[in-house]
Structures are given as C-alpha cells and as structure tokens.
N, C-alpha and C positions, 0 to 999 in steps of 0.2 A: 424207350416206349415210342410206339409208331403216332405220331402225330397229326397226321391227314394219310386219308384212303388213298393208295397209288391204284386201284383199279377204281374210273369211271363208276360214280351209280346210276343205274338205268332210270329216266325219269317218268314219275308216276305210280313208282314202284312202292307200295307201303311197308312201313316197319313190320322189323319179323321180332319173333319172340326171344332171338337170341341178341337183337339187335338193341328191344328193352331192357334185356339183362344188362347190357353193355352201359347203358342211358342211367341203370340205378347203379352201377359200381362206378361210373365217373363222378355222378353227380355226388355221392359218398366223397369222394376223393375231394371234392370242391370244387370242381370243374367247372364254369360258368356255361350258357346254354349255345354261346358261341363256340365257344373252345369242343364241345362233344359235338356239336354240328360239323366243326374242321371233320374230327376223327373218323365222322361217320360218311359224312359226305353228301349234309344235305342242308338244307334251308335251317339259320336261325329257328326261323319261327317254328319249323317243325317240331324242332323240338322242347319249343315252349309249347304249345298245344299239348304232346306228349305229357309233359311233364305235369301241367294241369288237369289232362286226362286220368292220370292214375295218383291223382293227389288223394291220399285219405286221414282221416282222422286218427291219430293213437292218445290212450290217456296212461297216463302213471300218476300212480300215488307216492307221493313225495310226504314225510313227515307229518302221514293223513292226511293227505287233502288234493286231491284230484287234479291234476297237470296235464291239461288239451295239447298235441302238439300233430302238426303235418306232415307225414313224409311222402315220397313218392315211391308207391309199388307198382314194378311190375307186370305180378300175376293179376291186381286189379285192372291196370291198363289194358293188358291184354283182353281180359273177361268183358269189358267193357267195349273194346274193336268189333268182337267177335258178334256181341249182342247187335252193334249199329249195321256189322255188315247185312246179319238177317233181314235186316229190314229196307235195304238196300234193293235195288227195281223196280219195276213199272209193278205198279199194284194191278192183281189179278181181277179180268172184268168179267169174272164168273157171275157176279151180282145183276149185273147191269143188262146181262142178254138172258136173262130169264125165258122171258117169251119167246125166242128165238129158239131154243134147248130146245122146248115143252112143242115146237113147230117140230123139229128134227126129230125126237123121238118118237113123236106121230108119223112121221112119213117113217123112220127106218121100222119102226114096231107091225105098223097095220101094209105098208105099201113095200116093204123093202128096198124102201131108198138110200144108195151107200152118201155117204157125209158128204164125197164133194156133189152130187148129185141134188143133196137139198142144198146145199150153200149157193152151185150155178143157177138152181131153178130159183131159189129168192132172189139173189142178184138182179137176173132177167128181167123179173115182174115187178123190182122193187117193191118183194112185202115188208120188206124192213129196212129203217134209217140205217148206214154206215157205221152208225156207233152203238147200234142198240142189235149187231150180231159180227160172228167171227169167222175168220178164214179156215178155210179145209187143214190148214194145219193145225192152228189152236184147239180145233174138234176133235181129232186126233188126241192129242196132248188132254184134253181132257178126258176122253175116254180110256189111252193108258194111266192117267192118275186116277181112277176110277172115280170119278163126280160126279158121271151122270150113271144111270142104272142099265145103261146098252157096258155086258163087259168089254174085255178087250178083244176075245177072238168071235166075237159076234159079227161083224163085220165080216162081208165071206170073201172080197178080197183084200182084207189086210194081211193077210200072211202072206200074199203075192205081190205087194207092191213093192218093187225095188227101188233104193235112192240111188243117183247118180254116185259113183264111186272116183273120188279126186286121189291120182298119183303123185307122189311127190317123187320129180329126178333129177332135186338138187344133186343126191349124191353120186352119179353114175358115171363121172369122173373120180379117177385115184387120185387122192392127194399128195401121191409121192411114190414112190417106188414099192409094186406089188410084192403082196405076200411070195408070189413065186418063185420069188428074186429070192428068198430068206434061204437062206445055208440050211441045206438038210437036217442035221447032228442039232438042229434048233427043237426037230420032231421029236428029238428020242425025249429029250428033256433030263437026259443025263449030262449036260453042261451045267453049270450053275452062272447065272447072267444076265439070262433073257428073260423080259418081262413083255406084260402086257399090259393096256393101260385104258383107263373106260371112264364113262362118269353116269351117275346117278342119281337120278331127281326123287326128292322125295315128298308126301307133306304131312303136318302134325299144326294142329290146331289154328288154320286156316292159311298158313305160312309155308312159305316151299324154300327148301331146301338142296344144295346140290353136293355131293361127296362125289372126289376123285379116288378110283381107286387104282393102285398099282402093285400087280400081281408076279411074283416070281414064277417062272414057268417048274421049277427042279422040285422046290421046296415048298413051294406056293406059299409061301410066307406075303403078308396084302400090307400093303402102305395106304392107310386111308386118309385123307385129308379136305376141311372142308372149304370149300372156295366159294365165291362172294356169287358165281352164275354160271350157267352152261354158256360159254363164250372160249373164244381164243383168247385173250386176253387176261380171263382169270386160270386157265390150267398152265399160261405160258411163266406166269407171277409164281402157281404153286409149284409147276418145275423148276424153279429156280433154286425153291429149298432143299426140295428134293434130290436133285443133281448134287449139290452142295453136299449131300450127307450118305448121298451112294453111289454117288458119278462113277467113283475107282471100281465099283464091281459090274457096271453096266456095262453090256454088251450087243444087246438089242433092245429094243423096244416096238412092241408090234400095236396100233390102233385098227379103229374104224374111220369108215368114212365122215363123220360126225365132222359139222365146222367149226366146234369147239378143237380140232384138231390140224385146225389149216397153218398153227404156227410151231408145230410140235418138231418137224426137221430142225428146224430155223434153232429152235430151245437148245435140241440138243445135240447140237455142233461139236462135231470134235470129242462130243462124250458116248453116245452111243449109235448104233444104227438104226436107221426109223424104216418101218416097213408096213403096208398098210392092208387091209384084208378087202376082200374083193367087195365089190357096190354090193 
C-alpha cells in the first residue's frame, strides 16, 4: 500500500470528494490523522478539521435501548464544504447603493444616460460618498443579473462594447519533434501501435477533476486514468504504469502542445516515439 503521495500537492488546494472517500476508508482501517495526512499529502490538522467536519451522530438499539455513537461521513462532509463555500465572498452591496440605483435609472429612463455616463457624471460632482454607489462594471453586472428593472439589451451600446481579448503564446513553441516528422503509414491507421495522448478536466460537485486519456489510433481502444492534476509531473507518474503495462506494443505516441506534456519524451525513452501536433 502506497504510503505517502509521490506527486507534490499543490497548496491551498481544498479536499475533493474522492479525497473524502479516501479520509473515511483509512480512518475505517484505523489510521490515525497523521498517518492519512502522510498519504494524502497535507497538513495534520487538515485532516482533523475534516474529520470533525463530517462527524455525525448514528444510534442503534442494542437489546432495546438506544446506543449514540460518531462516525465520520463523507457525503455529510462534503454537503457541509459545499454549503460554507456558497457563502464564501465579498457580500453583495446591492443594499447599500439604493439611492444611487433609483439616481441611475432616472437619468437612463427619462434622459438616456448609458451606466458609465451616470457613474462619471456622479463621480465628477460628487452626488455620492464612495461607498454608497458602484463602478460601471458592477452596474453592468447587475443589470445582466437582472436587479434593477433597465433589462439587459436596453442599453443601446451594450451589444457594441467590446472587452479587451488576452492571447495566450505560451504554446507556440513544439515541445518536441513535430507532427510532420511522424511516418506516413501512422495516417492510414492500419498499423496497430500508435496512440495518442490528452487530458481532461473535469468538475462534479464543486471538486475538479483531471483524467488522462490514451487512445489507440487502429482500434481506438482508450486507456483512461485518473491523475492527481493537469501538470507534467502527474502524467509523467501515470506514464509510468502505463508504459509498464503497454510499453511492448507502443510505437508512437502523438500529444499537444499542453505543459502538462513537457516531460512526456523524457517518460518514454527507449519505449515509444513522441511527436507532437502543431501550436
């Protein structure tokens, strides 16, 4: 049985629901709160907290007569994460700028004044303290959560306003030797061999998730496997098993640019060829 996590956990990161399931079948076992900390890879106390988090009451009757006892669930812990997260952020100051609203939908109602329009001209004049109204984007924001009674395409240039658009070009560098490089007869897919290799984020009940998958090109037969994070470090751990249990029929292996993939040559040395599809 694996004893302590060989991949790093990232800190800050909160418990996931599969991580709970893990926390109640150790503690089953007998596990003290240090010993599932090794395994998991986090603070003691984390998971005393945890464990007093999803403490609940069970009774049984024992030779009639009612027997209180504590265990630790779970799906309560869980239920219980999920409810504190809701309530987690800067509480909403819709309350607070009343006067400020009932200002703004006088000027856009009777005067046609767009939001940043009345925000600048309060600003300007100071009709209003700093804390008793709200930035052109909050107005916004409340107007597509529909709060105040101006709808959303009321506004005659909010369908024209465009946000600044951020590229990302981490990836436009190959990681390794291009797809073009890859032996023709890889196309037809009548070899049996060659895969290809991805990963997948996913979430379910407030908790993210990452599955590797690895796809045979011929057969498409899919190797799925779950890893601890979208990183090099956790697909380089789960190609280890991997290779171990297929290496003899690998022949290629084709990725993305992805830097969960910056160690994937390095993985599989000597077992297959790595080749990588364009930025």
């Amino acid at each position: 049985m694996q004893e302590q996590s060989i991949t790093p956990r990232p800190k800050g990161h909160h418990l996931s629901e599969i991580e709970r399931g893990q926390i109640a079948a150790w503690h089953i076992e007998g596990c003290s709160a240090r010993q599932i900390a090794i395994r998991l890879g986090v603070c003691h106390q984390t998971v005393n907290n945890e464990l007093k988090r999803g403490r609940v009451t069970q009774v049984k009757r024992v030779n009639n007569q009612k027997h209180y006892f504590e265990i630790y669930s779970p799906e309560a812990a869980q239920n219980r994460y999920e409810i504190k997260r809701q309530n987690c952020g800067r509480p909403l100051k819709f309350s607070q700028v009343t006067a400020f609203l009932a200002y703004f939908d006088d000027k856009f109602c009777h005067e046609g004044w767009s939001p940043d329009a009345a925000v600048g001209y309060a600003r300007k004049h100071r009709l209003f303290k700093p804390a008793k109204m709200v930035c052109t984007k909050t107005l916004y924001n409340y107007i597509d959560a529909q709060l105040l009674e101006i709808r959303n395409l009321d506004p005659l240039e909010k369908t024209k306003r465009r946000t600044t658009q951020h590229h990302s070009h981490q990836h436009q560098r190959l990681l390794g030797r291009s797809i073009e490089e890859r032996p023709k007869r890889v196309e037809t897919r009548h070899e049996f061999g060659h895969f290809e290799i991805d990963t997948v984020i996913g979430k379910r009940a407030g908790s993210e998730s990452v599955l590797l998958t690895f796809t045979e090109r011929k057969t498409r037969y899919e190797i799925v496997r779950l890893i601890e994070g979208k990183d090099a470090e956790s697909v380089a751990y789960a190609m280890q098993n991997i290779t171990a249990e297929f290496g003899d029929v690998m022949r290629t292996v084709t990725a993305d640019n992805g830097t969960e993939f910056t160690t994937l040559t390095a993985a599989l040395e000597g077992v297959a060829e790595t080749y990588y599809a364009h930025p």
